[in-house]
C-alpha positions as CSV (number, residue, x, y, z in Angstrom):
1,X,0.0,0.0,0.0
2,X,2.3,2.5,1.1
3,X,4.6,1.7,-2.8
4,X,1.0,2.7,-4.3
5,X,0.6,5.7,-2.0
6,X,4.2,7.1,-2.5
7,X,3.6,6.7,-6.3
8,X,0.8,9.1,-5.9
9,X,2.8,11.7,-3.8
10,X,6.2,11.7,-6.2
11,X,5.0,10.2,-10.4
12,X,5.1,13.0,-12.6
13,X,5.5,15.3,-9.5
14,X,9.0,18.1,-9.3
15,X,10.7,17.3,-6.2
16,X,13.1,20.0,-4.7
17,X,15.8,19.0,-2.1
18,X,17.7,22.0,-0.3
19,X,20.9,21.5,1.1
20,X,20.8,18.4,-2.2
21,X,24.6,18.4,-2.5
22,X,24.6,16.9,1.2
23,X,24.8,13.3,2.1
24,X,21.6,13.0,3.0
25,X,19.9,15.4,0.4
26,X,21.9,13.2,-2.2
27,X,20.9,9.7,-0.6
28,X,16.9,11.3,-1.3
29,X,17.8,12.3,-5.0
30,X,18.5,8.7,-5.7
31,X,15.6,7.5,-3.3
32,X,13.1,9.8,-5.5
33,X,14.4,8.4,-8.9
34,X,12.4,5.2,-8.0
35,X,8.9,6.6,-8.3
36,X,9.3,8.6,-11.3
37,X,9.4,12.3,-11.1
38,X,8.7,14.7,-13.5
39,X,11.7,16.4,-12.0
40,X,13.7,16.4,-9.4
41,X,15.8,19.7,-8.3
42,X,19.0,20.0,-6.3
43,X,20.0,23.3,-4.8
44,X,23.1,23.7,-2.4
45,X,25.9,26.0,-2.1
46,X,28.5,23.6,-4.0
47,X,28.5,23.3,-7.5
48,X,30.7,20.3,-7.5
49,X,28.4,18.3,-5.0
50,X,25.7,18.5,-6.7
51,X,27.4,17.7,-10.1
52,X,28.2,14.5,-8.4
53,X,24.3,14.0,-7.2
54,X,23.3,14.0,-11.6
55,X,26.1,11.7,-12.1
56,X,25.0,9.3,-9.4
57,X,21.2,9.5,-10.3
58,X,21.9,9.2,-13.8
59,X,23.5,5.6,-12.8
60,X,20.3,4.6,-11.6
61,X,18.0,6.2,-14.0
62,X,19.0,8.2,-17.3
63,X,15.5,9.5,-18.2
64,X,15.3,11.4,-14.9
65,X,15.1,15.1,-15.2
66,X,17.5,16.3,-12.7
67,X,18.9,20.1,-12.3
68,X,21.0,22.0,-9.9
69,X,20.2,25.4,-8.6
70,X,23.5,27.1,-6.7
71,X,21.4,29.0,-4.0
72,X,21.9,29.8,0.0
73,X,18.7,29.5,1.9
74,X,19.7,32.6,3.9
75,X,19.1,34.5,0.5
76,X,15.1,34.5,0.1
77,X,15.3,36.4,-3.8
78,X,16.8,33.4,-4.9
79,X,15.0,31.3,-3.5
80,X,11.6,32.5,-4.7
81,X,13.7,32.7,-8.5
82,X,13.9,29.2,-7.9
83,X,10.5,28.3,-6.7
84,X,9.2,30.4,-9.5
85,X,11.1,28.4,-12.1
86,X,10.6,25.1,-10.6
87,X,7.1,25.0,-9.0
88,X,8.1,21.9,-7.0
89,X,5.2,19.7,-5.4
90,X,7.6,18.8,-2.7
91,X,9.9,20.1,-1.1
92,X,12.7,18.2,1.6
93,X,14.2,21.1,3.4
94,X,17.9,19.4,4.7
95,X,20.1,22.6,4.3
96,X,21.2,23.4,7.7
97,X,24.0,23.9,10.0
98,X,24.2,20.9,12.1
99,X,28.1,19.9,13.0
100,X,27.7,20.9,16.7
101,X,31.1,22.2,17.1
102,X,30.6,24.8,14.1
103,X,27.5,26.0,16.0
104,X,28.6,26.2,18.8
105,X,31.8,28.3,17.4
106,X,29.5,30.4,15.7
107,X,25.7,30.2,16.9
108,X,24.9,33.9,15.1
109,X,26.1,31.3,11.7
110,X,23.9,29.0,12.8
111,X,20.8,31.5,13.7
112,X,20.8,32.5,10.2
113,X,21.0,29.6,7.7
114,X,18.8,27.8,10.2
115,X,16.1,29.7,11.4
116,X,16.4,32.4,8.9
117,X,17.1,29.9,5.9
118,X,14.3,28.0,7.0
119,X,12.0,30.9,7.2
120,X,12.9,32.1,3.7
121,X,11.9,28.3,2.3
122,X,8.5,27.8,4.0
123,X,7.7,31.7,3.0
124,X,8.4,30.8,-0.8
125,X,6.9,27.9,-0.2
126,X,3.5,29.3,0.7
127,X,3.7,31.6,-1.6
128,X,4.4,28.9,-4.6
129,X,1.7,26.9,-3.7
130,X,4.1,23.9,-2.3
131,X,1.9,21.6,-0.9
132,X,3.8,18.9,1.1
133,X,7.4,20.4,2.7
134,X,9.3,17.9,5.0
135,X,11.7,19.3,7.7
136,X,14.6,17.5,8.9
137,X,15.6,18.2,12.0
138,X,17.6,16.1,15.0
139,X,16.9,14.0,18.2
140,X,18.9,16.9,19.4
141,X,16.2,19.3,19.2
142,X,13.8,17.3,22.1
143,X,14.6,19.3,25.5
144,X,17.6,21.4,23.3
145,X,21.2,21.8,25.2
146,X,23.0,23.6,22.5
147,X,22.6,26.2,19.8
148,X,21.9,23.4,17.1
149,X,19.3,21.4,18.9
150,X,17.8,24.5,19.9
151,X,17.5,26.3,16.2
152,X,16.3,23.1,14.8
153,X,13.1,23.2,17.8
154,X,12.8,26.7,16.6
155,X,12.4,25.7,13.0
156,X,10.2,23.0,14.2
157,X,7.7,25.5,15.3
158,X,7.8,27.8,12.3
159,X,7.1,24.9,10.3
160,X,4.1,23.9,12.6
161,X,2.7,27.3,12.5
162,X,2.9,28.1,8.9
163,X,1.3,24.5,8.3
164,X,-1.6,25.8,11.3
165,X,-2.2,28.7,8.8
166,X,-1.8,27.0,5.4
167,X,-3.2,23.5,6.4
168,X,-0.8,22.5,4.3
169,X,1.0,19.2,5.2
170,X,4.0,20.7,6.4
171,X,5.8,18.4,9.1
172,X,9.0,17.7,10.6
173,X,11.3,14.4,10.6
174,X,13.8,14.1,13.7
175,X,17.0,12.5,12.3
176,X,19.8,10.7,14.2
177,X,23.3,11.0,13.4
178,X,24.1,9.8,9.8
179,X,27.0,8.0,9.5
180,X,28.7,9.0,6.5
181,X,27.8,12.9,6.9
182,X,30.6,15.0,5.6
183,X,30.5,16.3,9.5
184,X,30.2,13.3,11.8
185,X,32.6,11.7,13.7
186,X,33.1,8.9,11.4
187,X,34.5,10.9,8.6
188,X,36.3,13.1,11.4
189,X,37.8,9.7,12.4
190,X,38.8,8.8,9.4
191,X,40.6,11.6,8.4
192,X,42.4,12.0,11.8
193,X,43.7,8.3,11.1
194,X,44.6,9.1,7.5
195,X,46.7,12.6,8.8
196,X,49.0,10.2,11.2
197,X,46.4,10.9,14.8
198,X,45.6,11.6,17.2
199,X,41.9,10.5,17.1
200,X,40.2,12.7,19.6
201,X,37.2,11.1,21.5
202,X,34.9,13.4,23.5
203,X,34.2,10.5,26.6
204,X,35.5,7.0,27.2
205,X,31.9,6.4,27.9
206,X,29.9,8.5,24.9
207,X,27.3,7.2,23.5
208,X,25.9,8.2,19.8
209,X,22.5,6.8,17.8
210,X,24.1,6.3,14.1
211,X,21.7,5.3,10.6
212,X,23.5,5.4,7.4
213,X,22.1,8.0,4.9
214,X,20.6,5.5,2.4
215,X,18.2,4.3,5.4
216,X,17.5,7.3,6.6
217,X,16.6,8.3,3.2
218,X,14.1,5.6,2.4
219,X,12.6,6.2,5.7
220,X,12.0,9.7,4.9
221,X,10.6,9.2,1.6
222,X,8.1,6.7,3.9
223,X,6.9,9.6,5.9
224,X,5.3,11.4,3.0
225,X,2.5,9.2,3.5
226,X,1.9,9.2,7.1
227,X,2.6,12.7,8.3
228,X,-0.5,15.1,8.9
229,X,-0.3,19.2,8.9
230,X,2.4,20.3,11.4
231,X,2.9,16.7,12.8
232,X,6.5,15.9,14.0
233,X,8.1,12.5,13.7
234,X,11.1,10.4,14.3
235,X,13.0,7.5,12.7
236,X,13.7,4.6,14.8
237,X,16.1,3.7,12.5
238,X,20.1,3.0,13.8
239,X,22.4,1.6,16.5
240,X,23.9,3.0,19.5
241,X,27.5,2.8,19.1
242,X,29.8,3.7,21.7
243,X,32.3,6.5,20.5
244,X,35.4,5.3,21.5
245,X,34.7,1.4,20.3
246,X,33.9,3.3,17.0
247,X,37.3,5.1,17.1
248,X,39.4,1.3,17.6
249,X,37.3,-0.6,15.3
250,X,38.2,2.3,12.6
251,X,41.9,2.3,14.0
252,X,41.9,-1.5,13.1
253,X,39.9,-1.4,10.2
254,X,43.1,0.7,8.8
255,X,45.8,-2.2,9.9
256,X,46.9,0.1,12.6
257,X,47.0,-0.5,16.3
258,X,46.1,1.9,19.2
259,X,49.0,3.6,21.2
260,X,51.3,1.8,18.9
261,X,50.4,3.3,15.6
262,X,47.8,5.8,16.5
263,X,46.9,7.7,19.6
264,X,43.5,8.3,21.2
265,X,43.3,11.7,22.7
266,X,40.5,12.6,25.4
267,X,39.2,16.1,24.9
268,X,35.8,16.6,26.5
269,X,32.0,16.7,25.9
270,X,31.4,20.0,24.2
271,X,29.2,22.5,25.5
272,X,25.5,21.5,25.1
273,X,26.3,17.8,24.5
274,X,24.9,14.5,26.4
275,X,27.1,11.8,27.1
276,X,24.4,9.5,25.9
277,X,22.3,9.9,23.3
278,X,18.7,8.5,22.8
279,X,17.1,8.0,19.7
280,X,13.9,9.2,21.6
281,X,14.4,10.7,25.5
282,X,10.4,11.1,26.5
283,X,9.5,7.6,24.8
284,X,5.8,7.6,26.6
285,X,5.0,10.8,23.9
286,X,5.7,9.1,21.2
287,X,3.5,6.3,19.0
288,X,3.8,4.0,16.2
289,X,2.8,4.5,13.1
290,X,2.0,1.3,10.1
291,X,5.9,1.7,10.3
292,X,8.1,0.6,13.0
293,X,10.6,2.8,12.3
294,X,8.7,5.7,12.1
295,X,7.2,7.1,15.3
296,X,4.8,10.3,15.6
297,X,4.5,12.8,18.4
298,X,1.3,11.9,20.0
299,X,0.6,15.6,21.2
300,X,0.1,18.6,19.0
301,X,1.9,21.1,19.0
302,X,0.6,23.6,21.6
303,X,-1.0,26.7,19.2
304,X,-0.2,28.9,22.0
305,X,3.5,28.6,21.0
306,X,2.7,30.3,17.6
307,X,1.9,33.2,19.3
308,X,3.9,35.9,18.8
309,X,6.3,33.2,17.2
310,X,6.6,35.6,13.8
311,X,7.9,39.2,16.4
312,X,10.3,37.0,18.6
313,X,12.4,35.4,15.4
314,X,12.5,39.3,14.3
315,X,14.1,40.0,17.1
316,X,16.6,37.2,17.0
317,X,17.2,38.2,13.7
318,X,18.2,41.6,14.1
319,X,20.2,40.4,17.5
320,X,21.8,38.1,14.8
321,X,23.0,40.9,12.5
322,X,23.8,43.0,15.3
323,X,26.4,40.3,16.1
324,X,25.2,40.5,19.5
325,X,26.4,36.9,20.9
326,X,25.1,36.9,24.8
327,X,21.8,38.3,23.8
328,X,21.5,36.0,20.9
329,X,21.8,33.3,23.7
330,X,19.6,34.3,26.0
331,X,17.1,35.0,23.3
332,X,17.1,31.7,21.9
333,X,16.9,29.9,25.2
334,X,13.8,32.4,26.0
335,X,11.9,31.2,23.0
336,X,12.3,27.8,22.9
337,X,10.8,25.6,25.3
338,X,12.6,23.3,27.2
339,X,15.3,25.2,26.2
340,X,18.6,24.6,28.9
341,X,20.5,28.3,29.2
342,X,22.5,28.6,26.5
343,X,26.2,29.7,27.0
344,X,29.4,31.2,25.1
């Protein structure tokens, strides 16, 4: 039922992926290419990327009309040039800033392409007549300790209220931690081990959910199908994987031995980071869907959180360009519910 369903949602439809250069935007290219698009269009900052997401779709299916549309979310006139070119059906919004340690570095960064950059794709997107939008946020965004768990709550709720207003079915996804993202600690791993180590591990004793992007990417596509208006789900999907046996399996996987060949340096949790992290923390919220892997918030979102919603991401906003980093904190942890205080 649901193959019959998805054909529905995606045959003959123009699919847009932001953020389509990524590793999980370009895992959802390929996914898409199975139900027969009329189009399907990537836009990202990197050219190069997303050259390599038409060569790889073009392996599965040559009769696939797939374009590439060089565009930052945080610039809303492109984005409604490409909307207005494309007129996608669907949108997956995946641009984002999600490496913890770059947000943290820089949450004013993060403030922008996220909540901004998000803003400027569900405006267009209202005002193009895009019916179905999915969000991709994190597991990091239930009870937020850190800028990017917190933005991606924030976006959560814009995408809930504009879907309120609309009663379009505009929804979120909660992702774990993809395995082969450009960002992640495997690739970080990796290339630590390549450069001669050390391989630095947060905790002995961390804890991280990982799904590979191909899964994850199915699972999304699955969701089309059972999300409602402003609904927010999560993927099930994944193992829990202890950080530091992930750091000497890759050690050996390279012929190397630990100490001997390549060091393991201790540096810390960062700020805003668990030691262990669940795939869901309130589990008694969530329920299960026709798919096992896919779990919906049982609540709605609480209306009264809208309120106002549209004045206080102004003022984050222009805190943002004001570069004004302890009230851009404070802000954020005002706004967002849940939210733990937010530090430097």
């Amino acid at each position: 039922m649901i193959k019959k369903e998805l054909s529905t949602i995606l045959e003959g439809k123009t699919v847009l992926i932001t953020g389509g250069g990524g590793t999980v935007g370009a895992a959802i290219a390929l996914q898409v290419t199975k139900w027969k698009p009329k189009r399907i269009v990537c836009l990202g900052r990197k050219k190069s990327n997303l050259d390599n997401v038409i060569v790889n779709t073009q392996k599965v299916s040559s009769n696939i009309d797939v374009e590439i549309e060089l565009c930052d979310v945080c610039d809303r006139v492109r984005i409604d040039e490409v909307l207005s070119k494309h007129r996608p059906d669907v949108i997956f919004h995946m641009a984002a800033e999600k490496d913890i340690r770059l947000t943290n570095a820089d949450p004013i960064r993060a403030v922008m392409v996220n909540v901004q950059g998000t803003r400027n794709v569900v405006g267009a997107s209202s005002d193009f007549g895009v019916k179905r939008l999915v969000f991709a946020s994190s597991i990091k965004a239930d009870h937020p300790s850190s800028v990017m768990g917190a933005t991606k709550r924030l976006v959560e709720m814009i995408v809930g209220a504009a879907a309120n207003n609309l009663g379009n079915i505009y929804y979120t996804v909660r992702l774990s931690n993809v395995l082969e993202s450009s960002g992640g600690v495997h690739t970080l791993f990796c290339k630590q081990i390549e450069s001669g180590g050390p391989v630095t591990v947060t905790h002995p004793d961390a804890v991280r959910v990982f799904v590979t992007a191909k899964e994850t990417a199915e699972l999304l596509l699955e969701t089309l199908k059972l999300a409602t208006p402003s609904s927010v789900l999560a993927l099930m999907s994944g193992n829990k994987t202890n950080i530091l046996d992930l750091a000497k399996h890759l050690i050996s996987s390279y012929g190397l031995r630990v100490e001997d060949d390549i060091d393991i340096n201790y540096v810390g949790l960062r700020n805003g980071e668990r030691l262990v992290e669940e795939t869901i923390v309130d589990g008694k919220e969530w329920m299960l869907t026709s798919n096992e892997k896919i779990l919906v918030y049982g609540k709605d979102q609480l209306s009264d959180l809208f309120i106002g919603l549209d004045s206080s991401i102004n003022e984050l906003i222009s805190v943002a360009k004001d570069n004004d980093l302890t009230s851009l904190l404070r802000k954020i942890s005002v706004i967002v519910p849940g939210c733990s205080e937010l530090g430097p």
